[in-house]
C-alpha positions as CSV (number, residue, x, y, z in Angstrom):
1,X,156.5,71.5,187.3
2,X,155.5,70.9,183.8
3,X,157.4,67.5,183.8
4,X,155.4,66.7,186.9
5,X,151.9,67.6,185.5
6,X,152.7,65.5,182.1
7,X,153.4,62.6,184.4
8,X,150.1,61.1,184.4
9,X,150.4,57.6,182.9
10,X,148.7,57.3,179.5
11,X,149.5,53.4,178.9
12,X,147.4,51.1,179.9
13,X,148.0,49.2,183.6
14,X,145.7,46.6,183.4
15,X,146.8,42.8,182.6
16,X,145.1,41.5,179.3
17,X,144.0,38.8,181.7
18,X,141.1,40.9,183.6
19,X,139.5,42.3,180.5
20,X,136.1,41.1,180.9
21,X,136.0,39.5,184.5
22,X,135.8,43.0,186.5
23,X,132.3,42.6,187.2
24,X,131.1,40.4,190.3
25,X,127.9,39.4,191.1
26,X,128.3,39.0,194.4
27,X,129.9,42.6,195.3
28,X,126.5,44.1,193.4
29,X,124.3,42.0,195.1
30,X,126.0,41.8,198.9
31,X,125.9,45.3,198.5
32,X,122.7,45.8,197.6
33,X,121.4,43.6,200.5
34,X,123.3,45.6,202.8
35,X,121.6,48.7,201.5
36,X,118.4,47.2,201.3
37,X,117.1,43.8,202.9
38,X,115.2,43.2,206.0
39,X,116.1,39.2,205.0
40,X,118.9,38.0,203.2
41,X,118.6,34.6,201.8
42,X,121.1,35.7,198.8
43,X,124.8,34.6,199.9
44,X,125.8,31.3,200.8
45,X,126.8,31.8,204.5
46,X,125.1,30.5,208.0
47,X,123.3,33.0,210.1
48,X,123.7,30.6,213.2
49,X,126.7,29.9,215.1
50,X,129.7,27.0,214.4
51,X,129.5,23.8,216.6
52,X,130.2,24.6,220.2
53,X,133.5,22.1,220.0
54,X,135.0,23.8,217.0
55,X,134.9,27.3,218.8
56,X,136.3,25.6,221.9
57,X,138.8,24.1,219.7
58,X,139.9,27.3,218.3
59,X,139.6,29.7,221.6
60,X,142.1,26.8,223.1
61,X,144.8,27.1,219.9
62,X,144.6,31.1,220.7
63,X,145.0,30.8,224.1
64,X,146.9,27.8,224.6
65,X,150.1,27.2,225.8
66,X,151.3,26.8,222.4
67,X,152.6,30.1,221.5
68,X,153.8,28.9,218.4
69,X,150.2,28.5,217.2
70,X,150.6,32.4,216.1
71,X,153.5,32.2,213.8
72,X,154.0,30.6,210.9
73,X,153.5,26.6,210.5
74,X,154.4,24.2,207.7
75,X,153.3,26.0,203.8
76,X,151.4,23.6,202.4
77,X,149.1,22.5,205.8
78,X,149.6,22.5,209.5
79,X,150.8,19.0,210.0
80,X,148.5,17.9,212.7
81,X,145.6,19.3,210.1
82,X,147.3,17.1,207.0
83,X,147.5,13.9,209.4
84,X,144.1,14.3,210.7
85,X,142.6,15.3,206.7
86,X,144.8,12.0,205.1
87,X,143.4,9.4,208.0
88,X,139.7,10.9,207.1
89,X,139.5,10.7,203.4
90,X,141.9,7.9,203.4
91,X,139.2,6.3,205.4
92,X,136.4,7.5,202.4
93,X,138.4,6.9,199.5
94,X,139.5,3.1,200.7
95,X,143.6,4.0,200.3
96,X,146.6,5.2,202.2
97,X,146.9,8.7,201.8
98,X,150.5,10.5,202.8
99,X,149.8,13.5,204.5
100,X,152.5,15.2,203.0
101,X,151.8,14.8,199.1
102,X,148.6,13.9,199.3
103,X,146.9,16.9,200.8
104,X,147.8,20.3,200.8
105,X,145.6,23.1,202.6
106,X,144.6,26.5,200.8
107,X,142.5,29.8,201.8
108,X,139.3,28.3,201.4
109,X,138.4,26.0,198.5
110,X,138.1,29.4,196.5
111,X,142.2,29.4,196.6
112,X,142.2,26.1,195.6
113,X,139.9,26.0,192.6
114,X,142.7,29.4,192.1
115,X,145.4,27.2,192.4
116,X,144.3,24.2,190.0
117,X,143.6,26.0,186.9
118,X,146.8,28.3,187.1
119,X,148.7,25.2,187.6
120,X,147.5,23.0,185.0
121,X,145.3,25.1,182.0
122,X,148.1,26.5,179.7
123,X,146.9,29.4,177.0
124,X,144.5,27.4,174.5
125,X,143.5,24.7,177.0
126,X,139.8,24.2,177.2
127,X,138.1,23.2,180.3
128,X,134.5,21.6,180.5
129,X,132.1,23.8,183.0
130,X,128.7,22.3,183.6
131,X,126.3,24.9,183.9
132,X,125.2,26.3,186.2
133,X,128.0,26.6,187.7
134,X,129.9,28.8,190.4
135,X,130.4,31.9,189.4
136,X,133.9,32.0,189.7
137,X,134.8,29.1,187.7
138,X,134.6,30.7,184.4
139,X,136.7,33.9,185.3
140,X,139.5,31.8,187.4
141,X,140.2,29.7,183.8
142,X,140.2,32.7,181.7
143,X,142.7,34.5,183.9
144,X,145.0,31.2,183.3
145,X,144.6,31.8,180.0
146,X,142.1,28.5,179.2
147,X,139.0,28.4,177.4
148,X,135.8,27.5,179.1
149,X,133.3,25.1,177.2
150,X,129.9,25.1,178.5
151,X,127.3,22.4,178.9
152,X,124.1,22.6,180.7
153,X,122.2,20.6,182.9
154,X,118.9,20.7,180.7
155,X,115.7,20.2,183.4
156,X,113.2,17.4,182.7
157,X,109.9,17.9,183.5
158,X,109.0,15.8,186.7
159,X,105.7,13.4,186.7
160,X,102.1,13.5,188.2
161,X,102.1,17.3,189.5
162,X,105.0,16.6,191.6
163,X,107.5,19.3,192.5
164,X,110.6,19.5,190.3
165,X,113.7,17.7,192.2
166,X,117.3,19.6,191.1
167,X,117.9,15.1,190.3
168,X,115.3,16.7,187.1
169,X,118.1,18.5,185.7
170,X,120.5,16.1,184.0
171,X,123.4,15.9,181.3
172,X,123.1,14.8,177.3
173,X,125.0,12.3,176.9
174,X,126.0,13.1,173.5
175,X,126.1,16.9,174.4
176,X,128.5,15.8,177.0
177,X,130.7,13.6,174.9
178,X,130.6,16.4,171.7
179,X,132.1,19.0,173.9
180,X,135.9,16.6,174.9
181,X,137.8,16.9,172.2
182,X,142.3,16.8,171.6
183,X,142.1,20.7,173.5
184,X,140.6,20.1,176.7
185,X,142.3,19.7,179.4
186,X,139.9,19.6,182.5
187,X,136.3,19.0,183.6
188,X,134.9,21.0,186.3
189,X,132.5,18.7,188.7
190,X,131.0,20.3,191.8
191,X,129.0,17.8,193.3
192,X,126.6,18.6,195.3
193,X,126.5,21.6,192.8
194,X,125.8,24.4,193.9
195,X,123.3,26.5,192.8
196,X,120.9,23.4,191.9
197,X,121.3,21.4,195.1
198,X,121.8,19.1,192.5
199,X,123.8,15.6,193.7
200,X,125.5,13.6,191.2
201,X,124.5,9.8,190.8
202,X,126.5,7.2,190.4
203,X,125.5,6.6,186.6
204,X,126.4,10.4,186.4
205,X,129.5,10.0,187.5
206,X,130.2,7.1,185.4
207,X,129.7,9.0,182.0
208,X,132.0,11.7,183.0
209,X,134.8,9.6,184.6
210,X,134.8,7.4,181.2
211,X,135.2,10.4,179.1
212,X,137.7,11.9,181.3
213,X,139.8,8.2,180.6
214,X,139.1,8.2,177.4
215,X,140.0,11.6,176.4
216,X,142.9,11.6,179.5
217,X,141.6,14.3,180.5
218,X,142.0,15.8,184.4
219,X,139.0,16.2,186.7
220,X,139.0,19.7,189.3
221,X,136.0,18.2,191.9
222,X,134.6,20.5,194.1
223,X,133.2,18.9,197.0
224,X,132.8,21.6,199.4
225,X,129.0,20.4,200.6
226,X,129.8,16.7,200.4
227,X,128.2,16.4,203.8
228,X,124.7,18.2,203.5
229,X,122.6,15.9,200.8
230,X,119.6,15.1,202.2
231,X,116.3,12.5,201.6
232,X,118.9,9.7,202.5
233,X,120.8,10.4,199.5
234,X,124.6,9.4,198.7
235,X,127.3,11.5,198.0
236,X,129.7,9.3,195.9
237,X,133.2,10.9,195.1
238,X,134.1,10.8,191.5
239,X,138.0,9.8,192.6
240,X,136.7,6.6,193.9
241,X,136.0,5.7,190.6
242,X,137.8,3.4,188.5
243,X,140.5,5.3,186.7
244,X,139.7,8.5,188.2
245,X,142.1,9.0,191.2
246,X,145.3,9.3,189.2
247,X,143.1,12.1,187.4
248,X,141.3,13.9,190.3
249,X,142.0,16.8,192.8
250,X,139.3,16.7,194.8
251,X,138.4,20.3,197.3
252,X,136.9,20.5,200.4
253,X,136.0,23.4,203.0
254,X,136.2,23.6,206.5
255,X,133.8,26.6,205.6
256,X,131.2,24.6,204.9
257,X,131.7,21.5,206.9
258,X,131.9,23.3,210.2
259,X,129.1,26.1,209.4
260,X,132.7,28.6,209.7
261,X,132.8,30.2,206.4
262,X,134.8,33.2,208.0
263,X,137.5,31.1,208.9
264,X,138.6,30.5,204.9
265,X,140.8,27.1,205.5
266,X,139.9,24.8,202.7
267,X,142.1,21.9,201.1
268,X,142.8,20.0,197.9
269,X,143.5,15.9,197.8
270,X,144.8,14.3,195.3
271,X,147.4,12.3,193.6
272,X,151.0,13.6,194.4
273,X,151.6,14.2,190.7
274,X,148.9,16.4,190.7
275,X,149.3,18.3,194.2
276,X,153.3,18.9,193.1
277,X,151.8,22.0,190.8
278,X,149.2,23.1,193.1
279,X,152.1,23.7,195.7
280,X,154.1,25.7,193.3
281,X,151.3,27.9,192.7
282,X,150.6,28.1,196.6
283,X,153.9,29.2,197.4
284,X,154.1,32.0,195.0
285,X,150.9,33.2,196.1
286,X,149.0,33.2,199.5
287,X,152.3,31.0,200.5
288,X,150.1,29.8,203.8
289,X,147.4,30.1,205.8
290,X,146.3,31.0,209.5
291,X,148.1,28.4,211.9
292,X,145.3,29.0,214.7
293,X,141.9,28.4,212.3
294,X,143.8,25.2,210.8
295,X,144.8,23.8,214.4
296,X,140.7,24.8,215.5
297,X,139.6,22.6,212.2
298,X,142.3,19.7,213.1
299,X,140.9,19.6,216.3
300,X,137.1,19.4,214.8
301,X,138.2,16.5,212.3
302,X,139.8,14.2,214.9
303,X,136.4,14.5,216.7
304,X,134.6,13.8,213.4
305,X,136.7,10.4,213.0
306,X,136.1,9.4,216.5
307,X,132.4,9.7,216.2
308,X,132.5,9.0,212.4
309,X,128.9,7.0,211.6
310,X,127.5,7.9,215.2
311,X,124.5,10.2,215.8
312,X,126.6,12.7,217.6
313,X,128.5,13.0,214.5
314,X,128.3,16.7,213.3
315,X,128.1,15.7,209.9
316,X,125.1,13.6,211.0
317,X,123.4,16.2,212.7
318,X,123.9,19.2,210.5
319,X,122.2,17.8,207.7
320,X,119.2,16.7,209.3
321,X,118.6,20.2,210.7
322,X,118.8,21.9,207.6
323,X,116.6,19.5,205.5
324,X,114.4,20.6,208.1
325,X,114.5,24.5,207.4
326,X,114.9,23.6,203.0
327,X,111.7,21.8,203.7
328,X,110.2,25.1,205.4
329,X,111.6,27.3,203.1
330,X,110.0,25.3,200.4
331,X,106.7,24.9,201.9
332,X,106.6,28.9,202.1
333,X,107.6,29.4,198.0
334,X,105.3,26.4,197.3
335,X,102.2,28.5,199.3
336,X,102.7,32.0,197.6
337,X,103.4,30.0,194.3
338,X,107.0,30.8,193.6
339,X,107.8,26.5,192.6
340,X,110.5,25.4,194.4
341,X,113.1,23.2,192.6
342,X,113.9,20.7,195.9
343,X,117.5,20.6,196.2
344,X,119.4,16.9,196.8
345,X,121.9,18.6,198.6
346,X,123.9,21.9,199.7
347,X,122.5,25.3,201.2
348,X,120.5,26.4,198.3
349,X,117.7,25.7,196.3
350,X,116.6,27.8,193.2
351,X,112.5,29.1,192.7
352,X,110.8,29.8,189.5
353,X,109.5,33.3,189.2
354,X,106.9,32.8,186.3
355,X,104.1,33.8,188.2
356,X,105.2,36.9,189.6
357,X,106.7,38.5,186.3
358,X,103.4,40.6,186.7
359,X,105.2,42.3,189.4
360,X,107.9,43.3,187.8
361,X,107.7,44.7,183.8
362,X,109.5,43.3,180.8
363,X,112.3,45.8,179.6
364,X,112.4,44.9,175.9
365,X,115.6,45.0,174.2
366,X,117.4,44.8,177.8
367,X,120.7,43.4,178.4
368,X,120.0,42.3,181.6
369,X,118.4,39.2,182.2
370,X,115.3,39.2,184.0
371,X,115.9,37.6,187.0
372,X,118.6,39.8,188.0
373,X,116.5,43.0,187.2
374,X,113.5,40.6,189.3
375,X,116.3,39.8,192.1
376,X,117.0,43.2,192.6
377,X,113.6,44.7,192.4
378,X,112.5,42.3,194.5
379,X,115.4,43.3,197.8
380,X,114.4,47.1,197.1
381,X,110.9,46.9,197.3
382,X,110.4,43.9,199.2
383,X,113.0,43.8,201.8
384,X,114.4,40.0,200.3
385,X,117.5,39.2,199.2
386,X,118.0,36.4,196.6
387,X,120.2,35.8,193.7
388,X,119.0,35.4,190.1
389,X,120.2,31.7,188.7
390,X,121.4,33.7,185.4
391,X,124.7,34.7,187.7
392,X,125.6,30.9,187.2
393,X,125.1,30.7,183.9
394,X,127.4,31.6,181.0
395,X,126.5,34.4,178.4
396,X,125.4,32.1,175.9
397,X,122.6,31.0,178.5
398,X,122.3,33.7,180.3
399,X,118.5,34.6,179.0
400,X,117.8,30.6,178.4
401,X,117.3,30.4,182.3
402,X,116.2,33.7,183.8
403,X,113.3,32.6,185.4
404,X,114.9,31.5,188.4
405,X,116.4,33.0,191.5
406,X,118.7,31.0,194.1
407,X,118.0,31.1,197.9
408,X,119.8,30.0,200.7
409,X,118.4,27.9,203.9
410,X,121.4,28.0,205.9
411,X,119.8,30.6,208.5
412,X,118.6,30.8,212.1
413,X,114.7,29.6,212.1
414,X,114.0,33.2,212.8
415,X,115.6,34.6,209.4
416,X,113.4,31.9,207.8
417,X,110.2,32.8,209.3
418,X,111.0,36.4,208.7
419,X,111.4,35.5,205.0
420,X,108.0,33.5,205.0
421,X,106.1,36.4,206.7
422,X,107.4,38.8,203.7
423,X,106.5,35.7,201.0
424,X,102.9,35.6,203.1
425,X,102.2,39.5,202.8
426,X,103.1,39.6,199.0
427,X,100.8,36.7,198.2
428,X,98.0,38.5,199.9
429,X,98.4,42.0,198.1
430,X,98.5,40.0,194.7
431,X,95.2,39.2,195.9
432,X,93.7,41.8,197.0
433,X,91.9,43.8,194.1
């Protein structure tokens, strides 16, 4: 009995590699919108359904005479998902891709941003994060053992009165070029970015695909909302630069494409001297990933490439209705005088708070920024769910840009009105003496 009660362990379990990354913002603030919000416009997800064709297409791979579409398929990508993914960005990169070593499908683009830095960031590497940035970019190259080196997007102020655009926020040059140096290894790109909206130009892409040559240096670019940029604007992909594909994995996610974030099939394609790593790590982790949803999203991309350029298109039509509700969603900050930031691109677009610090007190001497404390006072007593932009910011920054809070569009009309009749109410008892 004694031995049994002096069994506790006393040494400690946890890896050296989690100290630090525990915390998640989006387990605090999911749960808090669960608790609290009448509205959530705080995690990236759609309220309204997938395409009609893409459930079809998956409620005929479950129920299908196919009964091998419930056990495993091949590792690295169901091969009618790998053909159909290599025609389609062979098509938008302008080469041959082999659906074999070119492409390899992961659990979501969150297992493949996993998969990249464990394969290629060594202890000591340093990788280049442009801020903000995803919030799980900076914990993901710690755990590999990497260094992340920041460097923000630093806002201009926009002409004649006009709302600021997220094409305001832009890289130094010199900042840029002071940060690659003999240790880094990687630059993380996520075009459209997400939380700004913000959507790359082609001059953009050029300074960071020369330094990347010059410093041979790899390029991990995210992609997932390559097709919702909006206002007619391009989404170029940094591969198809000169120089850059031999460098370059580029992620994508069906997740986003399709409006079917539940689904978690995502993909990586790249170079085959590049993808040869990512599989290693892939089959020593997740392995593979559900036959059924990758057959569903095969199915949705050979429709794509038929109707590729065409009206009908999907990726034509999804776009155009949510420019449509961020264009809403900012008239309603605009009226109550939170100023919207109008995003190029993605799901999101980020507010400034100034003028409603009055609602919520300054904690001197707090460590926690104030948009987060603003975010969070604001689902409690308010009912609305938001993010503060500080989440996608590094500690170094973290207070630099806490003024800000990240929405997200994606939502049934209905959410959005909901979410303008709270904005409406508040404006009126600031008002009212």
């Amino acid at each position: 009995l004694s031995l049994s009660l002096q069994a506790k362990m006393s040494r400690p379990v946890q890896a050296r590699r989690l100290e630090g990354i525990d915390k998640n913002i989006w387990v605090e603030f999911v749960k808090l919108a669960a608790t609290y919000s009448t509205v959530n416009l705080g995690q990236g997800f759609p309220d309204f359904p997938p395409p009609d064709f893409l459930k079809e297409a998956f409620v005929r791979a479950l129920s299908g005479e196919s009964h091998m579409l419930h056990q495993y398929t091949r590792a690295f990508g169901h091969p009618p998902l790998v053909k159909i993914l290599a025609r389609f960005f062979g098509k938008l990169l302008g080469r041959d891709l082999d659906p074999m070593t070119n492409v390899m499908v992961t659990v979501g683009a969150y297992q493949a941003l996993f998969c990249c830095f464990q394969a290629f960031i060594d202890e000591g590497d340093e990788v280049i994060i442009i801020e903000p940035f995803f919030d799980c970019y900076e914990p993901m190259v710690k755990m590999a053992g990497g260094t992340p080196v920041f460097v923000p997007l630093r806002p201009k102020d926009p002409k004649d009165g006009k709302l600021m655009s997220s094409a305001d926020w832009q890289l130094d040059p010199a900042e840029l070029a002071s940060k690659f140096s003999e240790r880094t290894k990687a630059i993380v790109l996520n075009s459209p970015n997400n939380p700004l909206g913000k959507v790359f130009s082609r001059g953009e892409l050029e300074l960071i695909a020369d330094l990347c040559v010059k410093h041979d240096v790899l390029c991990v670019s995210d992609e997932v909302y390559e097709w919702l940029v909006y206002d007619g604007k391009e989404h170029i992909r940094i591969a198809s630069l000169p120089g850059m594909w031999d460098r370059t994995v580029i992620i994508g996610s069906a997740g986003k494409t399709f409006s079917a974030t539940g689904w978690k099939v995502g993909w990586v394609v790249g170079p085959n001297r590049l993808l040869q790593h990512l599989r290693t790590v892939h089959q020593n982790s997740v392995y593979h990933c559900a036959t059924v949803a990758q057959d569903a999203v095969a199915q949705g991309f050979q429709r794509e490439l038929e109707l590729y350029g065409n009206p009908d298109s999907y990726f034509i039509q999804l776009p155009k209705e949510l420019q449509q509700k961020r264009d809403w969603l900012i008239q309603s900050l605009d009226a109550v005088g939170m100023k919207p930031i109008v995003p190029e691109g993605t799901y999101f677009l980020v507010a400034d708070i100034s003028k409603f610090k009055s609602d919520v007190p300054d904690v001197p001497d707090s460590d926690e920024p104030y948009d987060s404390r603003f975010a969070k006072w604001m689902v409690k007593n308010k009912g609305l769910a938001a993010i503060p932009l500080s989440a996608f910011y590094s500690q170094a920054h973290k207070n630099n840009y806490n003024h800000f809070i990240r929405f997200c569009f994606a939502k049934e009309e209905a959410t959005l009105k909901a979410a303008n009749d709270i904005l409406q109410k508040w404006k009126q008892e600031k008002t009212t003496p």
